[in-house]
C-alpha positions as CSV (number, residue, x, y, z in Angstrom):
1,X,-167.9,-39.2,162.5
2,X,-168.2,-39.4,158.6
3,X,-166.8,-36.0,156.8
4,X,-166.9,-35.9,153.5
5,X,-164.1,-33.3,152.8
6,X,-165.5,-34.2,148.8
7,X,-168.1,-31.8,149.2
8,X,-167.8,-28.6,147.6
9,X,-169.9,-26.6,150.1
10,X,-167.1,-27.8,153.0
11,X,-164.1,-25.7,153.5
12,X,-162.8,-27.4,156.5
13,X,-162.2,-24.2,158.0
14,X,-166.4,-23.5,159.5
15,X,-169.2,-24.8,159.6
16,X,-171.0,-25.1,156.0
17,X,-173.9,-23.7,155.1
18,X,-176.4,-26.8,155.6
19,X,-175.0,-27.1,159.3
20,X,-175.5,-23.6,160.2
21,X,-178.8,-23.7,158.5
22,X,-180.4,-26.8,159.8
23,X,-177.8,-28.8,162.1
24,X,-177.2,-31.5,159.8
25,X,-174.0,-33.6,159.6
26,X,-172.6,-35.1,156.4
27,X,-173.5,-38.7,156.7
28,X,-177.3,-37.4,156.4
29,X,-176.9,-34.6,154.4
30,X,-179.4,-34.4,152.0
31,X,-177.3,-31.1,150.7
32,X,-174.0,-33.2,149.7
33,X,-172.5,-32.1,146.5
34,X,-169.4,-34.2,145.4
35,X,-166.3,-32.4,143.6
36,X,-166.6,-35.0,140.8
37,X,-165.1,-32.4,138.0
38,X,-163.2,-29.8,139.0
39,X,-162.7,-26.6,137.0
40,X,-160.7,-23.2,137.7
41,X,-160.8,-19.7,135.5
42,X,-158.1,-17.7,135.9
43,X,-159.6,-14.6,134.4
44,X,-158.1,-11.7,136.8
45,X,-158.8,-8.5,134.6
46,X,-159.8,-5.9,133.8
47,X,-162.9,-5.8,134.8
48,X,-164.9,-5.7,131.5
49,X,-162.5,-8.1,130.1
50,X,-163.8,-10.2,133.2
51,X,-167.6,-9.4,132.5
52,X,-167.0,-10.1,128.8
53,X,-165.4,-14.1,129.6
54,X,-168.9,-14.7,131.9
55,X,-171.4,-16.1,129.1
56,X,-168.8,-19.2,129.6
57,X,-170.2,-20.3,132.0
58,X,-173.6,-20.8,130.7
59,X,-171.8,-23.2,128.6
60,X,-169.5,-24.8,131.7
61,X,-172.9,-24.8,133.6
62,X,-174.7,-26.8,130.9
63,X,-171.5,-29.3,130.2
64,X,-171.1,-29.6,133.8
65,X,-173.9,-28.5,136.0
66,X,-172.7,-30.1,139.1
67,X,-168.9,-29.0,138.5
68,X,-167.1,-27.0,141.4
69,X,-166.2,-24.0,139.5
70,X,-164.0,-21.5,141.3
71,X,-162.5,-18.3,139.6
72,X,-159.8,-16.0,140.2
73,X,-160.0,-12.4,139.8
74,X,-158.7,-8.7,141.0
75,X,-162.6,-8.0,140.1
76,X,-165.1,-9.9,141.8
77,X,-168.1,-7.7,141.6
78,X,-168.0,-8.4,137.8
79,X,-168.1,-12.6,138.0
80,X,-171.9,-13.7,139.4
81,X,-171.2,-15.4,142.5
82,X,-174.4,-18.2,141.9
83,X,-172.6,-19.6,138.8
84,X,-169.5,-20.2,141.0
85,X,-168.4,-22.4,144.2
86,X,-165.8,-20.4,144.9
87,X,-164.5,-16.6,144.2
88,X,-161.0,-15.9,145.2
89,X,-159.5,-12.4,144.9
90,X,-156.5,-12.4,143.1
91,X,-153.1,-12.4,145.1
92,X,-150.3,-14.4,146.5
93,X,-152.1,-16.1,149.2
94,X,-154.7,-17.3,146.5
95,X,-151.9,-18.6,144.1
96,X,-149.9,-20.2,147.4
97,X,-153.6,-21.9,148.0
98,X,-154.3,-23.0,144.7
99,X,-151.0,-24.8,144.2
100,X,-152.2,-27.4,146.9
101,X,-155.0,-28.3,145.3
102,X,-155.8,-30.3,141.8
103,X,-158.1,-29.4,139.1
104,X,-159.4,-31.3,136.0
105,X,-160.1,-27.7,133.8
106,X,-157.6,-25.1,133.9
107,X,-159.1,-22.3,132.0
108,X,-155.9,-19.7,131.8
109,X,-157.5,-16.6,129.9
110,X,-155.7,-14.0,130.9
111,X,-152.6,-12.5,128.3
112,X,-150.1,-11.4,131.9
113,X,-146.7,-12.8,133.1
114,X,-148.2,-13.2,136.7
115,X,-151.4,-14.8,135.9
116,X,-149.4,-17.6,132.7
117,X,-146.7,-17.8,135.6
118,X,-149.3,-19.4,138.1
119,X,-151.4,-21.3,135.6
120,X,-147.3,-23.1,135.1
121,X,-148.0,-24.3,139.1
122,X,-151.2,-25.4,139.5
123,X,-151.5,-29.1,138.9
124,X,-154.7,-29.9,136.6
125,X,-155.5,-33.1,134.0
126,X,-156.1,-30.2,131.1
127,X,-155.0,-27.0,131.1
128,X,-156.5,-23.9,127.9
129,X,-155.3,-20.7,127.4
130,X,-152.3,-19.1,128.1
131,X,-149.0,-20.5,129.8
132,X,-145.1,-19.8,129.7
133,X,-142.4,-21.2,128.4
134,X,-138.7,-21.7,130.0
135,X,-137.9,-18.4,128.6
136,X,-140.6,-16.7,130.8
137,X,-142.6,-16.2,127.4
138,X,-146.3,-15.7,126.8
139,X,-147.4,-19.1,124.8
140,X,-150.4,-20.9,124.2
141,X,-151.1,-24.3,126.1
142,X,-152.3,-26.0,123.8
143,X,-153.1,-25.7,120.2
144,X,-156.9,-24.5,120.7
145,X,-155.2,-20.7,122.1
146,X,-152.9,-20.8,119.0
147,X,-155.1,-18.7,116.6
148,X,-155.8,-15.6,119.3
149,X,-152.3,-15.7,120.5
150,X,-150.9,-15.5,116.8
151,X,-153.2,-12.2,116.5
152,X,-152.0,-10.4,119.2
153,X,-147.9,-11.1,118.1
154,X,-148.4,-9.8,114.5
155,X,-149.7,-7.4,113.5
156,X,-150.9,-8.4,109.9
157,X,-152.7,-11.2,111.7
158,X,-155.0,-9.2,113.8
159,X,-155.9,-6.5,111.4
160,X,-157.1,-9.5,109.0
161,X,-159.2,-11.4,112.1
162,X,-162.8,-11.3,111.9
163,X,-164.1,-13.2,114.5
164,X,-165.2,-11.4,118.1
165,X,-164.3,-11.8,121.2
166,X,-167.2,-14.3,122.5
167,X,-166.2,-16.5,119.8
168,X,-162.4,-16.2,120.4
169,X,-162.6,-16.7,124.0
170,X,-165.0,-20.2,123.5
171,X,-162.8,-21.0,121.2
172,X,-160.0,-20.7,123.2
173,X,-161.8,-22.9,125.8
174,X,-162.5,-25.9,123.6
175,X,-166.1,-25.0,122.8
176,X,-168.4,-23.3,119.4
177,X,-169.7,-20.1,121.1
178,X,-173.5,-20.2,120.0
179,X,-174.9,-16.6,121.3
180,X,-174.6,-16.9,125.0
181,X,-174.6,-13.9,126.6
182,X,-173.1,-11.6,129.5
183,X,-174.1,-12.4,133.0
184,X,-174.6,-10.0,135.2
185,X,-176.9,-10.5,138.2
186,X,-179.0,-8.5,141.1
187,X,-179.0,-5.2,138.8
188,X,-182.8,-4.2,139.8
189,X,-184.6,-2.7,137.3
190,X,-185.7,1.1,137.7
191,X,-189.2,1.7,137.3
192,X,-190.0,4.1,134.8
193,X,-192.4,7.2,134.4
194,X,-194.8,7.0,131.0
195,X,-193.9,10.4,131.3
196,X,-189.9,10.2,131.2
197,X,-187.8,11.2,128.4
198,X,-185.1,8.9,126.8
199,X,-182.0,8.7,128.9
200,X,-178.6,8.9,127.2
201,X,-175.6,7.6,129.6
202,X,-172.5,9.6,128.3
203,X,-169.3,7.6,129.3
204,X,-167.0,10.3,128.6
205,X,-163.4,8.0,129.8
206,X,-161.3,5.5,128.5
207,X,-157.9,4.2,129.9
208,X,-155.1,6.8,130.6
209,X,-153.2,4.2,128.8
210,X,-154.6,4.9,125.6
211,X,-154.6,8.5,125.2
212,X,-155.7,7.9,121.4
213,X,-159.2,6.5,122.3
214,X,-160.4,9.7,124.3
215,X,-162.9,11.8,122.8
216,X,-162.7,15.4,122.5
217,X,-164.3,17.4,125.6
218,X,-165.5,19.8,123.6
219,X,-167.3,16.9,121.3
220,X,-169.1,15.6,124.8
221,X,-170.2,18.9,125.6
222,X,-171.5,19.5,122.6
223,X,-173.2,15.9,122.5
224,X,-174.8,16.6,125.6
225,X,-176.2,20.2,124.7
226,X,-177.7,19.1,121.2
227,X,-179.3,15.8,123.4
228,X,-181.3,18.4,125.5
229,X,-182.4,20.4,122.4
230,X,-183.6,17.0,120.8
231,X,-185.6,15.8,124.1
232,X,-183.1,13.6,125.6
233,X,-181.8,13.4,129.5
234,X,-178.3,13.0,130.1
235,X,-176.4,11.0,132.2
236,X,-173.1,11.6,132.8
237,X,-171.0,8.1,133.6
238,X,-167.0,7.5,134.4
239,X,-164.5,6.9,137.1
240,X,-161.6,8.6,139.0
241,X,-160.1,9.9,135.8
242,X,-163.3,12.0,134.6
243,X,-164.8,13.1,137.3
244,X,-163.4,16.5,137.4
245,X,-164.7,16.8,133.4
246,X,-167.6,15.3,134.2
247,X,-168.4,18.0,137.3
248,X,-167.7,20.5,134.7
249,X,-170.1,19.4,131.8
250,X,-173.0,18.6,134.3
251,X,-172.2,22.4,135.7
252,X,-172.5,24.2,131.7
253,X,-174.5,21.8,130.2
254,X,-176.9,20.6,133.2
255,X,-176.4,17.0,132.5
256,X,-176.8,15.0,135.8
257,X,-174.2,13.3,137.1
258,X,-173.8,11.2,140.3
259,X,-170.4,11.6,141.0
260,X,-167.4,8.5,141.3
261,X,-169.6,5.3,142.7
262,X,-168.7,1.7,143.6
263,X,-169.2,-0.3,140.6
264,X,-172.6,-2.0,142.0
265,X,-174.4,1.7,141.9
266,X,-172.5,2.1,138.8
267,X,-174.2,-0.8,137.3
268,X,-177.4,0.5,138.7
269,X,-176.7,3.7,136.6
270,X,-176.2,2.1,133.6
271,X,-179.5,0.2,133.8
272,X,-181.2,3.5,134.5
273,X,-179.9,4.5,130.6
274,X,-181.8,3.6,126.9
275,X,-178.7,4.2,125.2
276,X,-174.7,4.5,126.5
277,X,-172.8,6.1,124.4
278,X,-169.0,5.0,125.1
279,X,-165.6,4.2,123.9
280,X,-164.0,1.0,124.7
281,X,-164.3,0.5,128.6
282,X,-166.0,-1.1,131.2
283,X,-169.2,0.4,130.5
284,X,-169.5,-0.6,127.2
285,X,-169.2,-4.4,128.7
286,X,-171.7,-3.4,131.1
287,X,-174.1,-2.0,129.3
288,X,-174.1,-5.1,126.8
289,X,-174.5,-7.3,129.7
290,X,-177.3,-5.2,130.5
291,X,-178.7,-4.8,127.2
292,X,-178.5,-1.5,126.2
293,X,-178.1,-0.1,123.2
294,X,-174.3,0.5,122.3
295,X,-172.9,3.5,120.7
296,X,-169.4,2.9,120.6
297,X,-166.1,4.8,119.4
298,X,-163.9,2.7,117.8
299,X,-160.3,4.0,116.5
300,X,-157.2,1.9,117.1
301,X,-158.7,-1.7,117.9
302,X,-159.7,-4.1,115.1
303,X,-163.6,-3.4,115.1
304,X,-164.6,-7.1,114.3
305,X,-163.8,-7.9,118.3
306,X,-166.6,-6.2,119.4
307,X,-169.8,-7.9,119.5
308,X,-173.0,-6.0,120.8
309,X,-175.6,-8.7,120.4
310,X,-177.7,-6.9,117.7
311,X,-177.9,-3.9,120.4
312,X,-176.3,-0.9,118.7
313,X,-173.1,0.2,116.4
314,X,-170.1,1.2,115.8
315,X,-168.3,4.2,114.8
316,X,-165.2,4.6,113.7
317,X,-163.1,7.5,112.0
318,X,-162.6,5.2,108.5
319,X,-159.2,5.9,108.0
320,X,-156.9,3.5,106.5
321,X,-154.7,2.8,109.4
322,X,-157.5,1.9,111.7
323,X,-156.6,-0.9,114.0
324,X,-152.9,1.1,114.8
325,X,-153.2,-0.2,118.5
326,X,-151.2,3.2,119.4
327,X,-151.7,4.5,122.7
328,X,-149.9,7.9,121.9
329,X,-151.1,10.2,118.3
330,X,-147.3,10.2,116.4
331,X,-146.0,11.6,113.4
332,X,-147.1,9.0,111.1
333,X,-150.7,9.8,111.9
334,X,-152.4,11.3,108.8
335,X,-154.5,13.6,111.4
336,X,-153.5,14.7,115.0
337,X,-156.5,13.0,116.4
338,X,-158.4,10.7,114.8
339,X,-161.3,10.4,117.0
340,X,-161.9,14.2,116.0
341,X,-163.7,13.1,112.5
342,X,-166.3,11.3,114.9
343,X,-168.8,14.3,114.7
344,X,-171.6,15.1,117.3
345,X,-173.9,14.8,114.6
346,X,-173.0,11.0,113.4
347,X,-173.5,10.4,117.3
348,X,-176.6,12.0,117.7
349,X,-178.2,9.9,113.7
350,X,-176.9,6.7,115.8
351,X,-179.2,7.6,118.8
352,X,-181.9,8.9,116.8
353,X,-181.9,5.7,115.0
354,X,-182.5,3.7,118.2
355,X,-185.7,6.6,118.9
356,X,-188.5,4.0,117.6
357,X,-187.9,1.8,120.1
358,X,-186.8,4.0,123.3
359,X,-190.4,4.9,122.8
360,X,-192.1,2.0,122.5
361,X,-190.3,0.6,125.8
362,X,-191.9,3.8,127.3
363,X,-195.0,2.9,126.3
C-alpha cells in the first residue's frame, strides 16, 4: 500500500485529516501536499514579540505558498494556526523532535541561549537569525542578522538606529519588508450601538522587569476620571500583575473591568476598544494587529522600533537620556521618574485627536 510519508498533512502517528474525513488513501488522494520546501521559525517569546514576527509570513506564504511551515513557540495563541502546518509548543521534547528532522529555512529570531542553542542542532540547507558560537555566545548566522545584533551589543548603535522592528525582523530574514501587517485571526468583531460612546482600553501594566516603564497609578486614575467627564467609557485591561490596581480603579473611578482572562477573551476586549492606551506590552502588539489606535508611553526604548501602521502615537518624556534601557530609576537619572512628565492631559489631546474618526466609525 502506497504511503507517501512526503505529505505534510501525514504525521505517521493517526490518521490524517483527508482519511478521517472521506476514507481516502494516499495513492488517490486528491488532498496530497508534498514537503517540497521546508521551513521552521523559531520565534518562542514573548508573546507580542511573537505577534509582532507574524506579518512574515504573508511574505513566506507568497514566496512559498505550498511550503510546510512549522513554528515554535511558548505562545501559541499569538501565531494563526491557518498560515502554519505545524505549531509545536516550546520544550525539550519539541527540540529532541526537531533534531530528527531536516529543514531548507531555519528562521532563528529569537535573542535566548536556549532557543540559539537549538537552532546550533537542527540540520537545515540555510539557517537566519541568531546562533552560538563555541564560547556559548549570542552571534548572528549569517551576515543578513549582523546590523540588529550590532544594536543590541552597543549602545551607541541602537540609540542611532532608525529603522522599526517590521523592517529589522525582514531584514533579518533575507527579505524588504513592504507594509505587511500583523495577523491575528478569529477575533469576532463586536457589534456596536449608534448610541455607544467611544471606548478607551486603559492597559495600566508593563513587565515587572522594567520597573521604569510603569505609569503612575495615580496618572491612570486620573486618566480614567477626566475620560468620563469628556464622554468616554473605560476599559480597564492587564494581567496577573494589575489586577489588584485594576480592581481598585474600576472601584473609585467606575471604569469596567473584566478581571484576569485567557488571552483569546483578552483579544476579544481589545477589539471591543477605539483607542488603547498602553506602554510597551502585549497589548500594544495586539491592538496594532487589531488596528486600533495606539497611544503609547515610550521612556527607555529607542522610539524608532515602534511602528503603529499610521494608527496612533507616541509619547515620550523628551529627555535627553531617552533610550537608557534601565529597568531600575538610579542616581544618574535627572528626575526620579521619568514617565511622571507624561501628563494626563498630553494623554487625553492624543485621544481627542483620534475623536473625528471614533465618530464617524459610530456612524
Amino acid at each position: 500500500m502506497l504511503v507517501r510519508d512526503d505529505c505534510a498533512q501525514f504525521n505517521g502517528y493517526k490518521p490524517c485529516r483527508p482519511h478521517k474525513e472521506t476514507g481516502v488513501h494516499c495513492d488517490v488522494c486528491p488532498q496530497y501536499q508534498p514537503s517540497t520546501y521546508r521551513i521552521l521559525i523559531l520565534k518562542v517569546g514573548l508573546a507580542g514579540e511573537v505577534l509582532r514576527c507574524t506579518p512574515l509570513l504573508r511574505r513566506l506564504r507568497e514566496l512559498h505558498p505550498q511550503a510546510d511551515i512549522t513554528w515554535v513557540t511558548s505562545f501559541p495563541d499569538f501565531v494563526p494556526g491557518r498560515w502554519v502546518n505545524r505549531l509545536l509548543k516550546h520544550s525539550w521534547e519539541t527540540a529532541l523532535r526537531l533534531q530528527a528532522e531536516e529543514f531548507d529555512l531555519l528562521l532563528s529570531l529569537d535573542k535566548d541561549f536556549e532557543v540559539c542553542a537549538l537552532a546550533g542542532q537542527i540540520r537545515a540547507r540555510e539557517k537566519r537569525g541568531f546562533g552560538l558560537n563555541r564560547f556559548g555566545k549570542i552571534i548572528p548566522l549569517d551576515p543578513l542578522a549582523e546590523r540588529k545584533w550590532l544594536t543590541g551589543v552597543w549602545d551607541d548603535l541602537m540609540l542611532a538606529n532608525t529603522r522599526h522592528y517590521p523592517a529589522e525582523i525582514f531584514e533579518i530574514c533575507g527579505y524588504e519588508w513592504r507594509g505587511e501587517t500583523y495577523i491575528l485571526e478569529g477575533v469576532p468583531t463586536p457589534p456596536r450601538a449608534s448610541s455607544r460612546r467611544p471606548l478607551i482600553g486603559l492597559n495600566t501594566g508593563t513587565s515587572n522587569v522594567w520597573l521604569t516603564r510603569i505609569w503612575p497609578e495615580e496618572s491612570w486614575m486620573r486618566l480614567a476620571r477626566d475620560l468620563h467627564q469628556r464622554g468616554f467609557e473605560v476599559l480597564l485591561l492587564g494581567g496577573p500583575l494589575e489586577h489588584e490596581k485594576n480592581q481598585t480603579m474600576a472601584r473609585q473611578t467606575g471604569a469596567r473591568y473584566e478581571g484576569v482572562v485567557p488571552f483569546r477573551k483578552f483579544f476579544e476586549l481589545v477589539a471591543e476598544t477605539d483607542v488603547v492606551v498602553t506602554g510597551v506590552t502585549m497589548a500594544m502588539h495586539v491592538a496594532i494587529a487589531l488596528e486600533k489606535p495606539v497611544v503609547l508611553f515610550n521612556n527607555i526604548f529607542n522610539g524608532h522600533e515602534f511602528h503603529l501602521y499610521g494608527k496612533g502615537e507616541i509619547l515620550e518624556p523628551g529627555l535627553p537620556c531617552q533610550g537608557c534601557y534601565k529597568p531600575r530609576f538610579d542616581s544618574r537619572c535627572p528626575v526620579p521618574n521619568c514617565m511622571e512628565l507624561i501628563t494626563t492631559d498630553r494623554v487625553l489631546s492624543a485621544i481627542e485627536r483620534w475623536k473625528p474618526q471614533l465618530e464617524t466609525a459610530a456612524r
